[in-house]
C-alpha positions as CSV (number, residue, x, y, z in Angstrom):
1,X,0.0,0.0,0.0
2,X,1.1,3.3,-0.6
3,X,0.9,6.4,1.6
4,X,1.7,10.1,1.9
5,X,3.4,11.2,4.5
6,X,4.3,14.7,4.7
7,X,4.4,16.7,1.7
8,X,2.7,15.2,-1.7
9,X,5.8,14.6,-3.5
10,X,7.3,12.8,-0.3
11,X,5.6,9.3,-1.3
12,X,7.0,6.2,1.1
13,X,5.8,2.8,1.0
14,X,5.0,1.6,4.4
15,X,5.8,-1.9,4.1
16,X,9.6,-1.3,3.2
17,X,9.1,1.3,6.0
18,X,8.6,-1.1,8.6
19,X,11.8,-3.4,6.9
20,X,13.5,-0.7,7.5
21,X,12.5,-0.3,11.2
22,X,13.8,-3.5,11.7
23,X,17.2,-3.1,10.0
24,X,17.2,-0.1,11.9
25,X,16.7,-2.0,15.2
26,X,19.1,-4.9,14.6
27,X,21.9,-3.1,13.4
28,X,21.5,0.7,15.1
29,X,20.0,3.9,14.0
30,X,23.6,5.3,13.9
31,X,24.2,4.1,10.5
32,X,21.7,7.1,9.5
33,X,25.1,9.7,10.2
34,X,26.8,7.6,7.3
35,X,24.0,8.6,5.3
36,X,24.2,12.4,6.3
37,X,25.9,14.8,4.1
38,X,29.0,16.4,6.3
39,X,28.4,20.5,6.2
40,X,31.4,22.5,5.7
41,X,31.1,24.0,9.4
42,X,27.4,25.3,11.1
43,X,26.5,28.3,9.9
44,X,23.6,30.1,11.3
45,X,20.9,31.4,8.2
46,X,18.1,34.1,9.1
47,X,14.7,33.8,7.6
48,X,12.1,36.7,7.6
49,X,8.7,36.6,6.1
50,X,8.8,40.4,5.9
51,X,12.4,40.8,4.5
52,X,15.3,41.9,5.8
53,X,16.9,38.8,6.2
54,X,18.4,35.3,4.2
55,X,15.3,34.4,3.0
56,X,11.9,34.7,3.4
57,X,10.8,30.8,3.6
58,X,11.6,28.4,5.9
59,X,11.6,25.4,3.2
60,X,14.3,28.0,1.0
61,X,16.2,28.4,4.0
62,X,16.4,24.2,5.1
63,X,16.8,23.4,0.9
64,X,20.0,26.5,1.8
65,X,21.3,24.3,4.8
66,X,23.7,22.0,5.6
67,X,23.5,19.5,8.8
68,X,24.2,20.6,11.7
69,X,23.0,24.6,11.1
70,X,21.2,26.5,13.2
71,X,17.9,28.3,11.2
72,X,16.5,31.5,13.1
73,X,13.0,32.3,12.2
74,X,11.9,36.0,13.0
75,X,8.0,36.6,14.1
76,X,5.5,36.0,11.9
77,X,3.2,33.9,10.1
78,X,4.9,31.5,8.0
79,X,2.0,29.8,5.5
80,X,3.8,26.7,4.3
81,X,4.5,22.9,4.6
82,X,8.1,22.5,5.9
83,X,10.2,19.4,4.9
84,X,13.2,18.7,6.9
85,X,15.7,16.8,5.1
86,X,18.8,17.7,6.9
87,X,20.1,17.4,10.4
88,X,19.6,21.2,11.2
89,X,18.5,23.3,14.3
90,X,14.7,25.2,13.4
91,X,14.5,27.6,15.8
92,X,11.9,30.4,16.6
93,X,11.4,33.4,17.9
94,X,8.7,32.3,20.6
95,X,6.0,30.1,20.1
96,X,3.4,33.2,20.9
97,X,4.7,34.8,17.5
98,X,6.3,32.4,15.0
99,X,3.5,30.6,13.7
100,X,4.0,27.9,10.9
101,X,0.7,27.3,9.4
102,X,0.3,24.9,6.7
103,X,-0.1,25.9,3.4
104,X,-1.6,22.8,2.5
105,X,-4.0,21.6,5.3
106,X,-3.5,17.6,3.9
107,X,-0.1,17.6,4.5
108,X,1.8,17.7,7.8
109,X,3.1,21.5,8.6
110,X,6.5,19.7,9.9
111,X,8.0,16.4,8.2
112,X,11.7,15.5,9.2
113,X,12.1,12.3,7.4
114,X,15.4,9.8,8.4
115,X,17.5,12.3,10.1
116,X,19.5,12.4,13.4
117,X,20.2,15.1,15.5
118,X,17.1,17.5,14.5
119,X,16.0,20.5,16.9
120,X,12.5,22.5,16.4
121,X,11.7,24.7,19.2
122,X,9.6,27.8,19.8
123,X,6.9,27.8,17.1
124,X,2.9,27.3,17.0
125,X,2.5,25.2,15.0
126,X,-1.4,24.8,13.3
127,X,-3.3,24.0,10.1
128,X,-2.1,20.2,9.5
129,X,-6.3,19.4,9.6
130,X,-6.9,17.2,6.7
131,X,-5.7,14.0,4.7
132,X,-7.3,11.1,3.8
133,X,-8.2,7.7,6.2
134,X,-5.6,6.3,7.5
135,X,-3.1,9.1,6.7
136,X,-4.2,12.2,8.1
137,X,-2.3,15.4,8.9
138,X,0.3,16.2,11.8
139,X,1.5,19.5,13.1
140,X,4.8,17.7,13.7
141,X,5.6,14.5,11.9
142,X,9.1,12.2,12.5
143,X,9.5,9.5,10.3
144,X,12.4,7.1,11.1
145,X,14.5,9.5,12.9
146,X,17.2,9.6,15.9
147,X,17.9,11.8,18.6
148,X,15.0,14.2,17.6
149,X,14.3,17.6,20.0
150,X,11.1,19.1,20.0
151,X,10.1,22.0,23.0
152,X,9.1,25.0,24.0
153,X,6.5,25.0,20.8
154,X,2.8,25.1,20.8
155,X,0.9,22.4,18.6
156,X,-2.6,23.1,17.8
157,X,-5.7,22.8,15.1
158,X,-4.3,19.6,13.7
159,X,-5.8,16.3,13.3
160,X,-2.4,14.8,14.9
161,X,-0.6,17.1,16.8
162,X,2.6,14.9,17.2
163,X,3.2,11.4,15.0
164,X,6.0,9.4,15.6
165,X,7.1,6.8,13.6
166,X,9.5,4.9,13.6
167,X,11.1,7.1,15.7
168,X,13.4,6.7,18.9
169,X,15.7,8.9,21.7
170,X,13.5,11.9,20.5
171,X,12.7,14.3,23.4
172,X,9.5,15.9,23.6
173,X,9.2,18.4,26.4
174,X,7.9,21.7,27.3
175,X,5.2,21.5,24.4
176,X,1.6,23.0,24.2
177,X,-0.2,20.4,22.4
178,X,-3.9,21.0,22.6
179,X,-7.5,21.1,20.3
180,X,-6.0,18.7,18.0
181,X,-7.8,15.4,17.4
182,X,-5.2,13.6,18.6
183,X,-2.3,14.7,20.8
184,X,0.7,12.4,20.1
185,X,0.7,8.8,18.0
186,X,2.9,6.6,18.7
187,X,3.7,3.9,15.6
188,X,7.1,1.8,15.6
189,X,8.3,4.0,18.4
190,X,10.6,3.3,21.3
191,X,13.3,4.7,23.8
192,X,12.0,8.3,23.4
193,X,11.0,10.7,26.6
194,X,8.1,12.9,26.7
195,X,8.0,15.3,29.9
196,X,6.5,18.7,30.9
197,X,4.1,18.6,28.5
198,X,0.7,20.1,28.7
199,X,-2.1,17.6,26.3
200,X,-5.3,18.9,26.3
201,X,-7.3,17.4,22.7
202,X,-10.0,15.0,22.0
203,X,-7.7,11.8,22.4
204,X,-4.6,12.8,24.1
205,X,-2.3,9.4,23.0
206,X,-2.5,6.8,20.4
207,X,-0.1,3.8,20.2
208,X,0.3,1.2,17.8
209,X,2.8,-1.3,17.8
210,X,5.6,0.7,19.6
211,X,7.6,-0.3,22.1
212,X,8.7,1.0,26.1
213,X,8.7,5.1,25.8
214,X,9.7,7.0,28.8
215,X,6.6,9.6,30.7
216,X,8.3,11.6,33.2
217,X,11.5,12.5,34.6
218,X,12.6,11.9,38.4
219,X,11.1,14.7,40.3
220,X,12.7,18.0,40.4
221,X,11.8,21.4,42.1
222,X,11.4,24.2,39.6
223,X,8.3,25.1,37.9
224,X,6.5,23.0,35.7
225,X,4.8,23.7,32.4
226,X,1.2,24.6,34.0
227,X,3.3,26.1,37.0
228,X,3.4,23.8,39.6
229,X,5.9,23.4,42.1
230,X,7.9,20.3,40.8
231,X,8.8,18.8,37.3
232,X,7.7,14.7,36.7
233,X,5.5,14.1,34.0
234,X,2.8,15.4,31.7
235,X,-0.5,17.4,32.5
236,X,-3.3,15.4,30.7
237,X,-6.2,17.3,29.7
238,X,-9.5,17.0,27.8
239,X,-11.9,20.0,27.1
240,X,-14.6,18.9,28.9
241,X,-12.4,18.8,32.3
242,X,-12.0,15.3,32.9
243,X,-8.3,14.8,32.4
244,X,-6.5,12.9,34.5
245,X,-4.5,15.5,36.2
246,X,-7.9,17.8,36.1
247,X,-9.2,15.0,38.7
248,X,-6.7,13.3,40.5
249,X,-5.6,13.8,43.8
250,X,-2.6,15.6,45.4
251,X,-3.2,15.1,48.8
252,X,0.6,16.5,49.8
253,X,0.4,19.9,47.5
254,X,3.1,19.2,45.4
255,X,1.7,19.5,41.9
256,X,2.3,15.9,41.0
257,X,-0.8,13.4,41.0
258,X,-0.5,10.8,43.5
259,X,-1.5,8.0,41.3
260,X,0.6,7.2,38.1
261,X,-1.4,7.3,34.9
262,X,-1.3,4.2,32.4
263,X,-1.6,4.4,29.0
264,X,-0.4,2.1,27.3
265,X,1.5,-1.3,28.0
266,X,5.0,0.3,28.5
267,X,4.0,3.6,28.7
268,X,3.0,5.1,31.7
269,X,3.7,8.3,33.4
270,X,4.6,7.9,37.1
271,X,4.5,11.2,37.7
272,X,1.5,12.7,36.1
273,X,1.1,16.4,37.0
274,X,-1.5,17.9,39.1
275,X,-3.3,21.4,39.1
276,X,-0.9,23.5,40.5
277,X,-1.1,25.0,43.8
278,X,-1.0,29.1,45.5
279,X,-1.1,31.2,48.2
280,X,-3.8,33.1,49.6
281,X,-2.5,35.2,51.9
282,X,-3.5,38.5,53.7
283,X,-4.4,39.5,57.4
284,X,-7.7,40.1,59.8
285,X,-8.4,43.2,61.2
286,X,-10.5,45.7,62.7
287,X,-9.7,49.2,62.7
288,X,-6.2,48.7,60.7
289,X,-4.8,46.5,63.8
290,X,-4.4,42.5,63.3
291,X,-6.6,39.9,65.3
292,X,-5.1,37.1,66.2
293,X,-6.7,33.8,66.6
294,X,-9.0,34.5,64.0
295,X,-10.4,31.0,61.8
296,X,-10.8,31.7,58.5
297,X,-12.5,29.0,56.4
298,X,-13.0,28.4,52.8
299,X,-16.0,26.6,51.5
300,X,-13.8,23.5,50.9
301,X,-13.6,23.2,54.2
302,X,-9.7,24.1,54.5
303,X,-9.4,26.4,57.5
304,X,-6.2,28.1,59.2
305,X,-6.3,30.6,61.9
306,X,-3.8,34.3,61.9
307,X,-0.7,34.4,64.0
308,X,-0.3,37.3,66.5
309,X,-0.2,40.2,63.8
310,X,-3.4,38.5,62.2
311,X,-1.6,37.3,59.7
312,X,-3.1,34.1,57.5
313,X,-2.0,32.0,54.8
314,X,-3.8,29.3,53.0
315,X,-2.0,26.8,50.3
316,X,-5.0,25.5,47.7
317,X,-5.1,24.2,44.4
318,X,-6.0,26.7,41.5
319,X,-9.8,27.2,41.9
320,X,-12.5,29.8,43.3
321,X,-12.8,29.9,47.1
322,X,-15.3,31.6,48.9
323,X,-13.2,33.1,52.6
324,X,-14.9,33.5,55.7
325,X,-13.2,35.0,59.1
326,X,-14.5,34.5,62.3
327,X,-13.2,36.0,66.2
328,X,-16.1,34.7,68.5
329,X,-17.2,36.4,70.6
330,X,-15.9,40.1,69.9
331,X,-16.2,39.9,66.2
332,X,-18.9,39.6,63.8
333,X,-18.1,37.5,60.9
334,X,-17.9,38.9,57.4
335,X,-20.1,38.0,54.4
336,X,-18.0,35.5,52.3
337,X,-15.1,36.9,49.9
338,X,-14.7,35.8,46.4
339,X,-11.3,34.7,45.7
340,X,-9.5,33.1,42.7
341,X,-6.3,31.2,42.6
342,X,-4.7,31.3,39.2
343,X,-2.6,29.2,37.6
344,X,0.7,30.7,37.3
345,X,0.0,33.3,40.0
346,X,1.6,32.0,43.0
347,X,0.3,34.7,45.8
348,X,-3.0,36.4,46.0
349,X,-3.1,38.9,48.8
350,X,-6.5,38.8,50.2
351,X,-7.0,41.1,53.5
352,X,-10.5,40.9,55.3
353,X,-11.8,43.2,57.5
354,X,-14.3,42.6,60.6
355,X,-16.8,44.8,62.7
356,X,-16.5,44.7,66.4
357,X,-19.9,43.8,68.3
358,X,-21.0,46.4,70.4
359,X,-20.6,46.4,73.9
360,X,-22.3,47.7,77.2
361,X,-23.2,47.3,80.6
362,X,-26.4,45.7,81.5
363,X,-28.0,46.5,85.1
364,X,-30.6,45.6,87.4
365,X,-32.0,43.5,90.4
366,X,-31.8,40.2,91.1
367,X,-34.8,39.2,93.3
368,X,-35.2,36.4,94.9
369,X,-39.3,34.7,95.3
């Protein structure tokens, strides 16, 4: 049977494909470098749809390369199917302003066919909807390749957002892959990591005959792709909020689900990420002066009560809380306070004020019957 993959004059048949898989297995994907043309040294080559630099296409620019350059793409919107046929570094500007969108929408936007030692980093990447059953389109598509790199880049709008086949020691991490159809595919694939990556799509992963693939990386403390406290594994997604990591528990805070998350036979992430976790902080008082000993409640039930100064601070996962302080008996309580924690924003200062109850003497006689 014969398929496209990629662009329309890229025309592979997927029977000597999976030979080749094989070969490529028993013998070692390394004999791909004696297949790779040695470049005369890297050279770095500009491209700018407006002007002003090398060229103005990406696809002029790779055809313009030899392995091992490095190919800076200014900001813009780059309307065009990019084939990647040599071992070169495709680097953007930032995801939030290099956009590749394809020119075709029944080809993939990126195709790096049988090459070692490719980077792409810091585009969107969008528009790779159509193609025929089985073959459909891919916002990034690797097709028997080695040591691959792929972060920092947004993937969206496509039927697949990331296809790998054939493909093994890529890296995926650090990518935005959401509202595509499916998030990653894995055919033929093996020995590649995938970490810090947010998947939010109708059907996040799809594997078909591939083999152990690596989820998550040990635990580190830095911030994580949806900004969580610690680095592990991926955030899964779907639009209708019932992800795993929209739903699993964290019972310790830490932004990592505590449950791994199965997907496959030989691929699971052990270290799923959770909604991330802030700080609602702020202090009780009456009259500008702190109470201490005050309880202030959320409707989750999560209390905490303010130190001498009338300081508080709560820890929660992102979500809207509804605060309530309470001093009994010298304090009234206050109506409830709306509160958001947002992802990404670590410390919301929230300061709540109460009224004293008034106070007085009562008299009279006690008489006795």
């Amino acid at each position: 049977m014969i398929i496209t993959l990629g662009r329309k004059d890229e025309i592979m048949d997927r029977n000597k494909a999976c030979i080749v898989h094989v070969l490529m297995t028993t013998v070692g994907i390394t004999m791909l470098g004696l297949l790779l043309a040695d470049g005369a040294g890297a050279a770095t080559i500009t491209v700018n749809s407006s002007g002003g630099a090398m060229y103005a296409s990406i696809q002029d620019a790779i055809y313009a390369s030899n392995n091992s350059d490095t190919i800076l793409v200014a900001p813009g919107i780059y309307n065009e199917n990019v084939f990647v046929n040599k071992s070169v570094n495709l680097t953007g500007a930032g995801a939030n302003v290099t956009i590749i969108h394809a020119f075709d929408p029944d080809s993939n936007v990126i195709y790096v066919s049988q090459q070692e030692g490719v980077n792409i980093s810091d585009f969107t990447i969008t528009g790779g909807t159509g193609g025929r059953h089985p073959i459909r389109s891919a916002g990034i598509y690797l097709s028997m390749t080695n040591n691959t790199n792929v972060s920092n880049n947004i993937v969206s709008n496509n039927f697949y957002g990331i296809y790998l086949f054939s493909a093994i020691n890529t890296n995926l991490s650090d990518d935005n892959v959401n509202s595509n159809i499916v998030g990653i595919y894995l055919m033929l694939s093996s020995n590649n990591t995938i970490y810090n990556n947010f998947f939010n799509n109708t059907n996040n992963f799809i594997n078909s005959s591939s083999g152990i693939n690596r989820w998550n990386m040990s635990k580190q403390t830095t911030t994580n792709i949806v900004g969580g406290l610690n680095i592990g594994g991926n955030f899964w997604a779907y639009p209708n909020s019932t992800g795993f990591s929209q739903t699993c528990a964290d019972a310790d805070l830490d932004g990592i689900c505590d449950s791994s998350y199965m997907l496959s036979t030989g691929n699971e992430d052990y270290l799923p990420l959770a909604i991330p976790t802030g700080y609602i902080n702020g202090s009780v008082k009456y009259n500008n002066t702190g109470i201490a000993g005050a309880v202030i409640a959320t409707n989750t039930s999560v209390s905490t009560i303010t130190d001498t100064s009338g300081f508080y601070s709560f820890r929660l996962p992102a979500g809207n809380y509804q605060l309530t302080a309470t001093s009994e008996p010298e304090y009234y309580s206050n109506s409830p306070i709306a509160v958001t924690v947002e992802i990404g924003k670590t410390v919301l200062v929230q300061d709540i004020n109460l009224i004293k109850k008034p106070t007085g003497n009562i008299t009279g006689i006690v008489s006795l019957v």
